[in-house]
C-alpha positions as CSV (number, residue, x, y, z in Angstrom):
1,X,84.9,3.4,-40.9
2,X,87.7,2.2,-38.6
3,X,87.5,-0.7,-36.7
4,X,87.4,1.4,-33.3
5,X,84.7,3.4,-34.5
6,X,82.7,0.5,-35.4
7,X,83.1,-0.8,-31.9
8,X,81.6,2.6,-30.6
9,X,78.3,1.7,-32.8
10,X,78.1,-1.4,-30.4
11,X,76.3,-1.1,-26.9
12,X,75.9,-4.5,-24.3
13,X,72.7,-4.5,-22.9
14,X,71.9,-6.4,-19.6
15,X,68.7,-7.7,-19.4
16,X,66.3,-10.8,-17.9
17,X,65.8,-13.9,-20.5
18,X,64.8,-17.0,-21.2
19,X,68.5,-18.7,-20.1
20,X,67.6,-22.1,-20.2
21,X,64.5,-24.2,-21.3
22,X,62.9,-28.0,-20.9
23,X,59.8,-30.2,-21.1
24,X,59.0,-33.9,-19.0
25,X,56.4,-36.0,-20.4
26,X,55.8,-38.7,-17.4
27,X,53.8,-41.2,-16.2
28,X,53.5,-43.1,-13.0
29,X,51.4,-46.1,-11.3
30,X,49.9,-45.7,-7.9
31,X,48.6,-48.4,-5.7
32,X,45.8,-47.4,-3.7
33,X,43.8,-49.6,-0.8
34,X,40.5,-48.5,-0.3
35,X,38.6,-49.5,3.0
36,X,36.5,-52.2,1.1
37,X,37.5,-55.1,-1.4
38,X,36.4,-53.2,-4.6
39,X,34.2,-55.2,-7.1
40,X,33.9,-52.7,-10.1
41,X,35.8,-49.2,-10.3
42,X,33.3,-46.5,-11.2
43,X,35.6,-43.5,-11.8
44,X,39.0,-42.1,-10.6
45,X,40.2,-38.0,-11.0
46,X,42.9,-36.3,-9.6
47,X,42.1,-33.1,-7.7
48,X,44.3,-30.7,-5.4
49,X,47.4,-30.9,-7.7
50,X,50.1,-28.5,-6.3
51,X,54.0,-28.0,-7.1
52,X,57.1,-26.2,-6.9
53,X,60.1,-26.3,-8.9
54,X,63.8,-25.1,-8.0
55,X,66.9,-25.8,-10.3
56,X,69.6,-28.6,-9.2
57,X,72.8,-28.6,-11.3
58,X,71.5,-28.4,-15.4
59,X,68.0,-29.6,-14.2
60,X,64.9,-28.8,-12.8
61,X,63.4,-30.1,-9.9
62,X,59.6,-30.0,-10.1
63,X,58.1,-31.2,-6.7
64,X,54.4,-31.9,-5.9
65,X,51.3,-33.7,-4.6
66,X,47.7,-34.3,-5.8
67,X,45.0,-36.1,-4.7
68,X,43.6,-39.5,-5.9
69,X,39.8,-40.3,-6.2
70,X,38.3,-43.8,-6.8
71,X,34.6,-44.6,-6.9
72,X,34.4,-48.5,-6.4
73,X,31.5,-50.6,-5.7
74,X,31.6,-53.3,-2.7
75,X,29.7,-56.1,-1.6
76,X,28.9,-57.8,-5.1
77,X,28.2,-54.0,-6.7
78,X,25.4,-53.5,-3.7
79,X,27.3,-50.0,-2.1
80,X,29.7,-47.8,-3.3
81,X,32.2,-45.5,-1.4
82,X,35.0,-43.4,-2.7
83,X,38.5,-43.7,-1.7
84,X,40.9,-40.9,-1.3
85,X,44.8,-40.7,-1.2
86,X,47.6,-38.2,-1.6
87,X,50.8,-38.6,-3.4
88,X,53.6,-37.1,-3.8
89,X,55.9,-37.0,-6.8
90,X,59.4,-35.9,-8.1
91,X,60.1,-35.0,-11.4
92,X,63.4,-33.9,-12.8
93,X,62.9,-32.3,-15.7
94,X,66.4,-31.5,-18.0
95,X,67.6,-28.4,-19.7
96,X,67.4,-28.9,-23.4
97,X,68.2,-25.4,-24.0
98,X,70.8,-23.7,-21.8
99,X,72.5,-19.9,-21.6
100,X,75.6,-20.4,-20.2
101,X,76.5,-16.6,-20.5
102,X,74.4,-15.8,-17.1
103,X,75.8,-12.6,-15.6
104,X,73.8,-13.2,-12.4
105,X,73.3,-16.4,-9.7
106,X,70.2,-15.2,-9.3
107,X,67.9,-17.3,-11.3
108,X,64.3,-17.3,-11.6
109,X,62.4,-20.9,-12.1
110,X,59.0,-20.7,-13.8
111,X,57.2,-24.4,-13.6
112,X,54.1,-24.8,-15.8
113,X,52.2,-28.1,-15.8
114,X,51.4,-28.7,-19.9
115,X,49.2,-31.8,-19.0
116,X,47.7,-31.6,-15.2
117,X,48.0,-35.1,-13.7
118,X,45.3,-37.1,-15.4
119,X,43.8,-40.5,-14.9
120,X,44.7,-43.3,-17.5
121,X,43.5,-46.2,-16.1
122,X,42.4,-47.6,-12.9
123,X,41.9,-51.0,-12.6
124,X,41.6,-53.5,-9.3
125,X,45.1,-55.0,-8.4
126,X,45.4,-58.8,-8.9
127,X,45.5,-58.9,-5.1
128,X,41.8,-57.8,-5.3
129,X,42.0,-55.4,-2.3
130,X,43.8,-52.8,-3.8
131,X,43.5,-50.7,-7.1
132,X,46.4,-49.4,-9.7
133,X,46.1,-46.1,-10.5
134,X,48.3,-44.9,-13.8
135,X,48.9,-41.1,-14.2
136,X,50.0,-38.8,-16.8
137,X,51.3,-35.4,-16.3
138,X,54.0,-32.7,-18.4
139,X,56.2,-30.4,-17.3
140,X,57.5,-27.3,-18.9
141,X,60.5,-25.2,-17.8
142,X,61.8,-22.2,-17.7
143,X,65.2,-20.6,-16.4
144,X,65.4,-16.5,-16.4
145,X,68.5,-15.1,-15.4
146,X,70.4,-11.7,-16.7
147,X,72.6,-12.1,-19.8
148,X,73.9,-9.7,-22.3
149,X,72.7,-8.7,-25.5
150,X,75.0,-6.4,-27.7
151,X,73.0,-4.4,-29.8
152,X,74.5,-2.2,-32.9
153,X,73.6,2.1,-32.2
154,X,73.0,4.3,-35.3
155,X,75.8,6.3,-35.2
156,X,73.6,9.1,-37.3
157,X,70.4,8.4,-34.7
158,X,66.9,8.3,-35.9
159,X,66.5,9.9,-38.7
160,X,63.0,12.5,-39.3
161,X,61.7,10.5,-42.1
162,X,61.7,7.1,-39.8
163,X,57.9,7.0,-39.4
164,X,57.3,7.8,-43.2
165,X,59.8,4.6,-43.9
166,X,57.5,2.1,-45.9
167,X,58.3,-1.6,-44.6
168,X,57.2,-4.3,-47.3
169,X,57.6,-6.7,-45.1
170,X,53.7,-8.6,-46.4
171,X,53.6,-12.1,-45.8
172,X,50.4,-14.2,-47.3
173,X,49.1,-17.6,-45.6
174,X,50.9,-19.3,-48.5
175,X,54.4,-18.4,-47.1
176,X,53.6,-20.4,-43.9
177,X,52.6,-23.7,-44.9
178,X,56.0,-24.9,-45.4
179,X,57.2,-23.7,-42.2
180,X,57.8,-26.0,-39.2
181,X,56.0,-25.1,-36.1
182,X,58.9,-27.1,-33.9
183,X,62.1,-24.9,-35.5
184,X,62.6,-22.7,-32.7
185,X,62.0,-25.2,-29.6
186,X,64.1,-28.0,-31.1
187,X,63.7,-31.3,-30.0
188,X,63.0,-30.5,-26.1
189,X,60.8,-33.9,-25.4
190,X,62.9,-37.0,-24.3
Protein backbone atom coordinates (compact mmCIF):
# COMPACT_ATOMS: atom_id res chain seq x y z
CA UNK A 1 0.00 0.00 0.00
CA UNK A 2 1.32 3.35 -1.16
CA UNK A 3 1.79 6.12 1.05
CA UNK A 4 -1.18 8.17 -0.75
CA UNK A 5 -3.37 5.44 -0.26
CA UNK A 6 -2.70 5.12 3.23
CA UNK A 7 -3.47 8.79 3.70
CA UNK A 8 -6.96 8.04 2.08
CA UNK A 9 -7.58 5.46 5.15
CA UNK A 10 -7.27 8.63 7.41
CA UNK A 11 -10.35 10.93 8.14
CA UNK A 12 -10.08 14.26 10.65
CA UNK A 13 -12.95 14.42 12.75
CA UNK A 14 -14.09 17.70 14.44
CA UNK A 15 -15.59 17.35 17.57
CA UNK A 16 -16.23 19.02 21.30
CA UNK A 17 -13.55 17.77 24.11
CA UNK A 18 -12.15 18.12 27.16
CA UNK A 19 -9.35 20.90 25.85
CA UNK A 20 -8.02 21.88 29.00
CA UNK A 21 -8.31 20.75 32.64
CA UNK A 22 -7.46 22.03 36.51
CA UNK A 23 -8.25 21.58 40.28
CA UNK A 24 -7.78 24.60 43.38
CA UNK A 25 -7.64 23.34 46.78
CA UNK A 26 -8.10 26.80 48.89
CA UNK A 27 -8.63 28.16 52.03
CA UNK A 28 -9.47 31.51 53.43
CA UNK A 29 -10.04 33.38 56.92
CA UNK A 30 -13.03 35.66 57.38
CA UNK A 31 -13.48 38.12 60.06
CA UNK A 32 -16.92 38.60 61.10
CA UNK A 33 -18.49 41.20 63.88
CA UNK A 34 -21.59 40.14 65.19
CA UNK A 35 -23.95 42.66 66.97
CA UNK A 36 -22.88 41.42 70.54
CA UNK A 37 -19.32 40.74 72.12
CA UNK A 38 -19.52 36.84 71.71
CA UNK A 39 -18.55 34.73 74.89
CA UNK A 40 -18.58 31.17 73.41
CA UNK A 41 -19.21 30.18 69.57
CA UNK A 42 -21.91 27.59 69.35
CA UNK A 43 -21.67 26.63 65.64
CA UNK A 44 -20.77 28.30 62.20
CA UNK A 45 -22.07 26.78 58.45
CA UNK A 46 -21.95 28.15 55.24
CA UNK A 47 -25.18 28.33 53.26
CA UNK A 48 -26.20 30.07 49.88
CA UNK A 49 -22.89 29.18 48.10
CA UNK A 50 -23.11 30.37 44.44
CA UNK A 51 -20.40 30.90 41.52
CA UNK A 52 -19.46 31.37 38.13
CA UNK A 53 -16.40 30.64 36.24
CA UNK A 54 -15.09 32.19 32.83
CA UNK A 55 -11.50 31.58 31.44
CA UNK A 56 -8.66 34.55 31.65
CA UNK A 57 -5.52 33.77 29.66
CA UNK A 58 -4.40 29.80 30.63
CA UNK A 59 -6.65 30.06 33.87
CA UNK A 60 -9.83 29.90 35.18
CA UNK A 61 -11.62 32.38 36.97
CA UNK A 62 -14.10 30.89 39.45
CA UNK A 63 -16.17 33.84 41.13
CA UNK A 64 -18.63 33.56 44.00
CA UNK A 65 -20.30 34.29 47.32
CA UNK A 66 -21.77 32.29 50.30
CA UNK A 67 -23.14 33.03 53.37
CA UNK A 68 -21.59 32.87 56.84
CA UNK A 69 -23.53 31.62 60.04
CA UNK A 70 -22.28 31.93 63.67
CA UNK A 71 -24.23 30.96 66.78
CA UNK A 72 -22.47 32.79 69.74
CA UNK A 73 -23.60 33.24 73.15
CA UNK A 74 -23.55 36.97 74.83
CA UNK A 75 -23.81 38.33 78.10
CA UNK A 76 -21.62 35.74 80.18
CA UNK A 77 -23.41 32.68 77.96
CA UNK A 78 -27.01 34.04 79.22
CA UNK A 79 -28.50 34.71 75.27
CA UNK A 80 -27.52 33.62 72.17
CA UNK A 81 -28.12 35.21 68.65
CA UNK A 82 -26.80 34.25 65.24
CA UNK A 83 -24.77 36.38 63.04
CA UNK A 84 -24.93 36.44 59.42
CA UNK A 85 -22.50 37.73 56.62
CA UNK A 86 -21.86 37.40 52.94
CA UNK A 87 -18.59 37.10 51.17
CA UNK A 88 -17.36 37.03 48.26
CA UNK A 89 -14.35 35.26 46.86
CA UNK A 90 -11.99 34.91 43.76
CA UNK A 91 -10.38 31.91 42.88
CA UNK A 92 -8.02 31.45 39.97
CA UNK A 93 -7.76 28.10 39.39
CA UNK A 94 -4.74 26.99 36.58
CA UNK A 95 -4.81 24.78 33.57
CA UNK A 96 -2.75 21.66 34.37
CA UNK A 97 -3.83 20.15 31.25
CA UNK A 98 -4.19 22.21 28.11
CA UNK A 99 -5.27 21.48 24.15
CA UNK A 100 -3.63 23.94 22.36
CA UNK A 101 -4.97 22.49 18.96
CA UNK A 102 -8.56 24.33 19.53
CA UNK A 103 -10.11 24.93 16.15
CA UNK A 104 -12.73 27.20 17.64
CA UNK A 105 -12.69 30.60 20.19
CA UNK A 106 -15.64 29.47 21.37
CA UNK A 107 -15.02 27.76 24.58
CA UNK A 108 -17.19 26.31 26.98
CA UNK A 109 -16.20 26.57 30.95
CA UNK A 110 -17.69 23.96 33.21
CA UNK A 111 -16.97 24.94 37.19
CA UNK A 112 -17.74 22.19 39.69
CA UNK A 113 -17.10 22.83 43.43
CA UNK A 114 -15.22 19.22 44.65
CA UNK A 115 -15.48 20.46 48.37
CA UNK A 116 -18.44 23.18 48.96
CA UNK A 117 -17.12 25.98 51.24
CA UNK A 118 -16.92 24.34 54.60
CA UNK A 119 -16.34 25.60 58.09
CA UNK A 120 -12.81 24.73 59.74
CA UNK A 121 -12.74 26.67 62.64
CA UNK A 122 -14.33 29.57 64.11
CA UNK A 123 -12.95 31.06 67.00
CA UNK A 124 -13.42 34.69 68.79
CA UNK A 125 -10.81 37.18 67.49
CA UNK A 126 -8.21 38.37 70.16
CA UNK A 127 -10.05 41.73 69.88
CA UNK A 128 -13.00 39.88 71.55
CA UNK A 129 -15.76 41.59 69.40
CA UNK A 130 -15.20 39.93 66.40
CA UNK A 131 -14.90 36.08 65.31
CA UNK A 132 -12.32 34.41 62.58
CA UNK A 133 -13.98 32.25 60.41
CA UNK A 134 -11.49 29.80 58.31
CA UNK A 135 -12.98 28.14 55.15
CA UNK A 136 -12.13 25.35 52.82
CA UNK A 137 -13.42 24.88 49.42
CA UNK A 138 -12.05 22.98 45.79
CA UNK A 139 -12.44 23.76 42.60
CA UNK A 140 -12.51 21.58 39.47
CA UNK A 141 -12.20 22.78 35.81
CA UNK A 142 -13.06 22.14 32.80
CA UNK A 143 -12.32 23.77 29.20
CA UNK A 144 -14.47 22.22 26.03
CA UNK A 145 -13.69 23.52 22.84
CA UNK A 146 -13.61 21.77 19.19
CA UNK A 147 -10.38 19.97 18.21
CA UNK A 148 -9.55 17.39 15.72
CA UNK A 149 -9.28 13.81 16.01
CA UNK A 150 -7.95 11.81 12.97
CA UNK A 151 -9.31 8.58 12.95
CA UNK A 152 -7.91 5.51 10.59
CA UNK A 153 -11.25 4.22 7.97
CA UNK A 154 -11.26 0.52 6.96
CA UNK A 155 -10.59 0.73 3.55
CA UNK A 156 -12.50 -2.94 3.15
CA UNK A 157 -15.53 -1.47 5.57
CA UNK A 158 -17.20 -3.62 8.18
CA UNK A 159 -16.86 -6.80 7.43
CA UNK A 160 -20.32 -9.54 7.88
CA UNK A 161 -18.68 -11.56 10.38
CA UNK A 162 -17.95 -8.27 12.75
CA UNK A 163 -20.65 -9.14 15.30
CA UNK A 164 -19.55 -12.91 15.39
CA UNK A 165 -15.78 -11.48 16.19
CA UNK A 166 -14.90 -12.98 19.73
CA UNK A 167 -13.02 -10.11 21.78
CA UNK A 168 -10.92 -11.79 24.72
CA UNK A 169 -10.45 -8.79 26.12
CA UNK A 170 -11.30 -10.54 30.22
CA UNK A 171 -9.75 -8.73 32.84
CA UNK A 172 -9.93 -10.22 36.59
CA UNK A 173 -9.81 -7.93 39.87
CA UNK A 174 -6.21 -9.05 40.20
CA UNK A 175 -5.08 -7.11 37.01
CA UNK A 176 -6.11 -3.86 38.80
CA UNK A 177 -4.48 -3.75 41.96
CA UNK A 178 -1.30 -2.55 40.63
CA UNK A 179 -2.80 0.17 38.73
CA UNK A 180 -2.68 3.82 39.74
CA UNK A 181 -5.92 5.46 40.09
CA UNK A 182 -4.00 9.18 39.45
CA UNK A 183 -2.33 8.00 35.87
CA UNK A 184 -4.59 9.69 33.70
CA UNK A 185 -5.19 13.10 35.66
CA UNK A 186 -1.47 13.62 36.44
CA UNK A 187 -0.51 15.70 39.11
CA UNK A 188 -3.37 18.54 38.69
CA UNK A 189 -3.30 19.70 42.59
CA UNK A 190 -0.81 22.55 43.42
Amino acid sequence: MSPADRELNYREIITKAVCGKGRKFSQASHAITPAQQPTSILGCWIINHKYEAAKKGDAIEVRGKYDINIWYSYSNNTKTDVATETVTYTDVVPLAMQDKNVVSDQLEVVARAVQQPNTLEATIASNGTGVDVQVEREFLVEVIGETKVCVYVNPDGVSDDWDEKVWDYDVEDEDFEDLDPNFLMGDLEE
